[in-house]
C-alpha positions as CSV (number, residue, x, y, z in Angstrom):
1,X,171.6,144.1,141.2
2,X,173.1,143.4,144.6
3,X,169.9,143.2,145.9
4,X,169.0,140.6,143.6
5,X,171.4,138.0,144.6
6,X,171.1,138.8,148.2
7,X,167.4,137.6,147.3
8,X,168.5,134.6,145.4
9,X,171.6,133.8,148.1
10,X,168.4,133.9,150.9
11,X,165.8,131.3,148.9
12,X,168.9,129.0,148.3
13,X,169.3,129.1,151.9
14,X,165.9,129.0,153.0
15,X,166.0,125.6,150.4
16,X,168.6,123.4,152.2
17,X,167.0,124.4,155.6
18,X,163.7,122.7,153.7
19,X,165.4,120.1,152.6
20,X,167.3,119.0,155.6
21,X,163.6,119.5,157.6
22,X,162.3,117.3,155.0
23,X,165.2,114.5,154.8
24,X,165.1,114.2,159.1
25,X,161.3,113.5,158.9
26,X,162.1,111.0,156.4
27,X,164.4,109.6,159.0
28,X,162.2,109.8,162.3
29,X,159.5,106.8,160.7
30,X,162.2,104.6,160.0
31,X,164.1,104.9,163.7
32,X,160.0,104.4,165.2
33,X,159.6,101.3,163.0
34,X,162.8,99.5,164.3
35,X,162.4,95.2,163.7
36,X,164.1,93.1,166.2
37,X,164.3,89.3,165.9
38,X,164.4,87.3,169.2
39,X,165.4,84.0,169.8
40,X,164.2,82.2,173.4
41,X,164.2,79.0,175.2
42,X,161.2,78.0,177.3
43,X,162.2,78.9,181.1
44,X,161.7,82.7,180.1
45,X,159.1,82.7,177.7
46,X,155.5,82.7,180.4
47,X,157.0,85.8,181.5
48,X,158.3,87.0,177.7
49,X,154.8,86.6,176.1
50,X,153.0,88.4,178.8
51,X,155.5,91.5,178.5
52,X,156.0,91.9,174.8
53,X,152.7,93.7,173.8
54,X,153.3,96.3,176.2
55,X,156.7,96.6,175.2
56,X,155.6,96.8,171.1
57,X,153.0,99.3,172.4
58,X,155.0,101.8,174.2
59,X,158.6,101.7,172.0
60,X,157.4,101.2,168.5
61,X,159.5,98.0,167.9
62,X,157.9,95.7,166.1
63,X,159.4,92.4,167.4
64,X,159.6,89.1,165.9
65,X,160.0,86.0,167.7
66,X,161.3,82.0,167.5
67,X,162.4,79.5,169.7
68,X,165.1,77.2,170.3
69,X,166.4,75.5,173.5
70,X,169.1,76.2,175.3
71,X,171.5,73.7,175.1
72,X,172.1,70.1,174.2
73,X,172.6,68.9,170.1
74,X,170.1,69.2,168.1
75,X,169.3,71.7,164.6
76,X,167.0,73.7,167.2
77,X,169.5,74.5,169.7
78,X,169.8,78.1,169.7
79,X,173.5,77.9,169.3
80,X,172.7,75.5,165.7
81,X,170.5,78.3,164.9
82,X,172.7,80.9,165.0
83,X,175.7,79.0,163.5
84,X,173.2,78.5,160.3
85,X,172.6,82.0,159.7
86,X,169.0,82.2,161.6
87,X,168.5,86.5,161.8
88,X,168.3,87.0,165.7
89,X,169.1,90.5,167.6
90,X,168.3,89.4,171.0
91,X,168.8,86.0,173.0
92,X,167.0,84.9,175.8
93,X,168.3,81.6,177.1
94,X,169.7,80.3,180.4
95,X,172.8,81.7,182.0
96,X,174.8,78.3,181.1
97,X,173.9,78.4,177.2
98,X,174.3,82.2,176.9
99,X,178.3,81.1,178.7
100,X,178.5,78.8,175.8
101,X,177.6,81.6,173.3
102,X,179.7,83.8,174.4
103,X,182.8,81.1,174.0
104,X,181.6,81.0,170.7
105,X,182.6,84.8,169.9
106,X,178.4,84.8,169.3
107,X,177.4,87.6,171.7
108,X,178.0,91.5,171.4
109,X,180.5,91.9,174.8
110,X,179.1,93.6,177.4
111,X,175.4,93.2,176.6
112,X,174.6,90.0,178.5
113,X,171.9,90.9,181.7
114,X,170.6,88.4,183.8
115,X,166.5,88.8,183.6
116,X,165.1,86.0,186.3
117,X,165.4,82.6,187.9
118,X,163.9,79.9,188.4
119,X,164.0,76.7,190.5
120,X,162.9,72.6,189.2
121,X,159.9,71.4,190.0
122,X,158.2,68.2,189.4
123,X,154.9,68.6,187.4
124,X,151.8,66.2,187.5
125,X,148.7,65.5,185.4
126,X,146.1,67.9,186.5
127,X,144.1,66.8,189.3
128,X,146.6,63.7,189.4
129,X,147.6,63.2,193.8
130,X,150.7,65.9,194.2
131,X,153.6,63.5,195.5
132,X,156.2,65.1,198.2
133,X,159.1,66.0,196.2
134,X,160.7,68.3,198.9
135,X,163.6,66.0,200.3
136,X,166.3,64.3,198.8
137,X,164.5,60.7,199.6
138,X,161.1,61.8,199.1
139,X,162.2,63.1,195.3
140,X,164.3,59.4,194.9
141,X,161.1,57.8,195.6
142,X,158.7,59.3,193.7
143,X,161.0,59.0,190.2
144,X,161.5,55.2,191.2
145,X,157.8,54.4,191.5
146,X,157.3,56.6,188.1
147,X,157.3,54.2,185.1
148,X,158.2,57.2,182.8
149,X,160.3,60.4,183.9
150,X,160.3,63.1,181.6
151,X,162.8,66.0,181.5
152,X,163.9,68.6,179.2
153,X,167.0,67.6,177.0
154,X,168.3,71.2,177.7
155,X,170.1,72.9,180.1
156,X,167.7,71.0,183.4
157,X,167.7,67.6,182.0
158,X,171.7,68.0,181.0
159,X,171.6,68.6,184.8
160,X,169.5,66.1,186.0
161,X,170.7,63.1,184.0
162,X,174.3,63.6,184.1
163,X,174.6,65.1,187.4
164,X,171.6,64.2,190.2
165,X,170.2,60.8,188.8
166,X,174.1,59.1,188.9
167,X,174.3,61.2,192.0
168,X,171.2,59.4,193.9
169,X,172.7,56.2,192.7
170,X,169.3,55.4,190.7
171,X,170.4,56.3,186.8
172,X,170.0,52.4,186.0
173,X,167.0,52.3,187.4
174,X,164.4,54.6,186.2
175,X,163.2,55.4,182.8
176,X,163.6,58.4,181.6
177,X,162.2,59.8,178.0
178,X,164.4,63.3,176.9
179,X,162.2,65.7,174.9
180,X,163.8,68.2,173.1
181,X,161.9,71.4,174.9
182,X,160.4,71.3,178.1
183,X,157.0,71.8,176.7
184,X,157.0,68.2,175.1
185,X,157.8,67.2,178.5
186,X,154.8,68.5,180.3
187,X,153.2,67.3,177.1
188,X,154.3,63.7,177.7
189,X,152.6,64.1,181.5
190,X,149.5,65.9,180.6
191,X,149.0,62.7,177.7
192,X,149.5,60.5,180.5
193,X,152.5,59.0,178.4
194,X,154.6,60.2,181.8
195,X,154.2,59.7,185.5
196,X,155.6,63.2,186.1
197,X,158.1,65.6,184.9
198,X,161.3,67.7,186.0
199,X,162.2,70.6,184.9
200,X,162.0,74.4,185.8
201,X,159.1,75.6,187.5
202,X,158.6,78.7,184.8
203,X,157.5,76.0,182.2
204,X,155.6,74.0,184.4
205,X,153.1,76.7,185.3
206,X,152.6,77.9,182.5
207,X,151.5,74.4,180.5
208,X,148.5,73.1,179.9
209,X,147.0,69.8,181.4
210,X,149.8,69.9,184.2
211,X,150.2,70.5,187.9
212,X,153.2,71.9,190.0
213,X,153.6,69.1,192.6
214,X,156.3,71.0,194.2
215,X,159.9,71.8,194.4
216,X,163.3,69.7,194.6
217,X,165.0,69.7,197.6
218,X,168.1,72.4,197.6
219,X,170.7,69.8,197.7
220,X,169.6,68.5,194.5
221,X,168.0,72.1,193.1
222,X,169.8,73.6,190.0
223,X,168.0,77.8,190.3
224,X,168.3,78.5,186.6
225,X,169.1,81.9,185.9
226,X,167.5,83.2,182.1
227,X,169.8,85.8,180.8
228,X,169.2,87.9,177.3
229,X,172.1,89.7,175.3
230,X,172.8,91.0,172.3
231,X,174.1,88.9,169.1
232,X,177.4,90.1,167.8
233,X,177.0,91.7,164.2
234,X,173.4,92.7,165.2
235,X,172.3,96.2,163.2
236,X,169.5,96.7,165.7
237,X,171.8,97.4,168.9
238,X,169.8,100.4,170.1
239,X,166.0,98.8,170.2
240,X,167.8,95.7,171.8
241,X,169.0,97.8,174.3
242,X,165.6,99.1,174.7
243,X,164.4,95.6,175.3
244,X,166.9,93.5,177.5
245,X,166.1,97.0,179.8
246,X,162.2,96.4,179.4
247,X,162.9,92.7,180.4
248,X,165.2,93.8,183.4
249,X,163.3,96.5,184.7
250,X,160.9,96.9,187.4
251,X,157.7,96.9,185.0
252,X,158.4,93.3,184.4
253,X,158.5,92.0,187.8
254,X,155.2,91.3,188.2
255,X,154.5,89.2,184.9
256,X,158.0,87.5,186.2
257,X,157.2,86.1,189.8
258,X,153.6,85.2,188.4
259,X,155.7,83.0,185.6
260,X,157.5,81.4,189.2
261,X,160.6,83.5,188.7
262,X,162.5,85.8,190.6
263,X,163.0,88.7,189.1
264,X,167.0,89.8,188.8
265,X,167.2,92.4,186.7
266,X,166.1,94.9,189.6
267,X,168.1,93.7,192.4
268,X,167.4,94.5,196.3
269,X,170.0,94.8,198.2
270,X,170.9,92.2,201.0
């Protein structure tokens, strides 16, 4: 008889190590097939596109992705988004939206990482004559003789229109046309429905039927940082983790500086 249950006391042992084996593998698949919703504005997204599949690839993450600019009014606003309940894990957005998200108690603390940044540019119809936009009066010039300007009602054109243009003395006098994302603004340019375009030089290289002219000059150049964090109340904190690190890492910097960014998340020192 003692034999017996030392028998039976063994198999019921043997049982929960069986079933705890079994219950962990059950566990494993669902950790691997981690979803992540993402929400980005433009300036990143070149860069962003080119990165992702390696990034699904390699982690497992199935990622999902919409857009939304970065600041100014609007329902597409990624702010408006988020206030409506849109799922997001992950923002990417520049530095001065992801500030105003954070205000808004939107952002997990401590998860915000700067990823790249980028300087404006003035963007012509491809094969159109490139203009010299690299001084102050050259720039003045060439948006004076334009019978449209178009710009980005984000974060850029916020810049540009309440800031530079009343700054060079010439808001009065040019017309400009606000599109909600900077791809309508290239958009507006490559339709010839625009003379030429400002806004950040990461969505003018990557858009179609456009040309990079050239660069603002520094006294009137806004170098828009793209920063990514995690939204407070997120369930997915680990495999966004995994991704603002992808984005910051040394991996990405080549797919960032061919998007005409500088990459931040790997700093060199001075």
């Amino acid at each position: 008889m003692p034999k017996f249950v030392f028998s039976t006391s063994r198999t019921a042992n043997a049982t929960k190590r069986i079933v705890v084996i079994f219950a962990t593998l059950l566990i494993w698949p669902l950790a691997a097939s981690a979803q992540l919703n993402v929400l980005i504005s433009g300036g990143f997204t070149g860069a962003y596109e080119q990165l992702l599949p390696e990034f699904e690839r390699t982690s497992g993450i199935k990622v999902i992705t919409g857009s939304g600019s970065s600041q100014g009014t609007g329902p597409q606003t990624i702010g408006s988004q988020l206030a409506r309940g849109v799922p997001a894990n992950v923002v990417i957005l520049s530095r001065e939206g992801l500030n105003e998200l954070i205000a808004a108690n939107r952002i997990a603390a401590g998860t915000d990482a700067d990823l790249a940044r980028t300087p404006l540019g003035v963007a012509v119809r491809a094969g159109a004559p490139k203009p010299d936009v690299s001084t102050v009066e050259a720039f003045k010039q060439v948006v004076l003789k334009a019978k449209v300007v178009a710009v980005p009602s984000s974060t850029s054109g916020i810049f540009l229109t309440k800031d530079v243009f009343p700054r060079l003395g010439i808001a009065d006098k040019i017309n400009v046309k606000l599109t909600p994302r900077g791809t309508g603004a290239a958009a507006m340019v490559a339709a010839g429905e625009a003379d030429v375009a400002v806004m950040p030089v990461s969505e003018i290289v990557h858009a179609p039927g456009v040309e990079l002219a050239g660069v603002i000059a520094e006294e009137i150049q806004l170098n828009q940082v793209f920063a990514a964090a995690i939204v407070a109340g997120s369930k997915e904190v680990e495999a966004a983790k995994r991704l603002i690190a992808f984005l910051a890492s040394e991996r990405a910097s080549a797919a960032i500086k061919s998007g005409g960014m500088e990459p931040l998340g790997q700093r060199r020192p001075n």
